[in-house]
N, C-alpha and C positions, 0 to 999 in steps of 0.2 A: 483456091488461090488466095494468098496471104498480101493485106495489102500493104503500102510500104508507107513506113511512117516518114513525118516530116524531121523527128528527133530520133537523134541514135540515140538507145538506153542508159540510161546514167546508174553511176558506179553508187553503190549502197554510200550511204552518209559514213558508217562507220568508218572507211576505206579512206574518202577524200579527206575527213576531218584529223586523219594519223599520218598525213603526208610529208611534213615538212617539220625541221628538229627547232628548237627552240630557243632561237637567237634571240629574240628578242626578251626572252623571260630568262633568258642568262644574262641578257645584260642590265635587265633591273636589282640584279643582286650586287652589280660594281658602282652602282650609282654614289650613293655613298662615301665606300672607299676610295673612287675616283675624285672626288669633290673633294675629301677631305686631304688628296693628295696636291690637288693642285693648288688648296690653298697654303698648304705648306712649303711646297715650294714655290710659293709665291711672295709667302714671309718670308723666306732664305735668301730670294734674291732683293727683296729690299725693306730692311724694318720700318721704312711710313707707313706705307701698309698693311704690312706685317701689324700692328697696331690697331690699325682698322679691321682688318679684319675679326682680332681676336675680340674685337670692342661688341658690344649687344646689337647694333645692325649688322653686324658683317656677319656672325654666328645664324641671325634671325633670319638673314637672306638665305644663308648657306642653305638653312635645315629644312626651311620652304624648297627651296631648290632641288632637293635630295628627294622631297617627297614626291613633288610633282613631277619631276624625269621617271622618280621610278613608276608612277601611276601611267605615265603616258607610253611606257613601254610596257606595262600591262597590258593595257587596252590596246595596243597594237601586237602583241602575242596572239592576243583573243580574236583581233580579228583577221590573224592571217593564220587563222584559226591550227596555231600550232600544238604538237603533239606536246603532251602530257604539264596539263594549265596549270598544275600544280607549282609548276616552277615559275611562271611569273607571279602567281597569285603571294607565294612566298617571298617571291623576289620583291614586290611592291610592300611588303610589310618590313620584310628589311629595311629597305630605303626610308619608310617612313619612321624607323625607330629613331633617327637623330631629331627630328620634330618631337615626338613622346616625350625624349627625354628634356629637353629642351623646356618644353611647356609645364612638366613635371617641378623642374626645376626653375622653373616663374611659380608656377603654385607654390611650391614649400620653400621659397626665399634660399637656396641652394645656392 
């Protein structure tokens, strides 16, 4: 007689970790190009701003901003442990290249 467990058998790790597509590591690649769009048209709709924005705070906010949205949808890719990590782990290096360049360009007086 076989006795009866109190847990039904769980599905191999390979299986439950490839379940779900990758929204979240798709959307750390538009982080970015999102930001940089709304600040544009946000200059469009009014040049005081428009000004501010383009000025060294508004650029320094932007490119933090860009970085940390895209990291925090990495880390929420990773832990809704979506299929194929490669694309947020990309997608977080995208997002963070407006900061690179950014700081790049504070170091070499650019």
């Amino acid at each position: 007689m076989s006795q009866p467990t109190a847990h039904p058998p769980s599905k191999p790790a390979s299986t439950v970790a490839g379940q779900r597509w990758p929204l979240l590591g798709a959307c750390s690649w538009l982080v970015a190009p999102a930001l940089l769009a709304m600040a544009y048209a946000t200059s469009q709709a009014s040049p005081d701003v428009g000004r501010l924005l383009v000025g060294n705070a508004g650029v320094s906010v932007g490119v933090l901003a860009s970085s940390v949205l895209g990291l925090l949808l990495t880390m929420g890719s990773r832990v809704r442990r979506e299929r194929w990590p490669w694309v947020g782990i990309v997608g977080a290096i995208i997002s963070a290249l407006p900061l690179l360049l950014f700081l790049a360009g504070m170091l070499l007086r650019l």
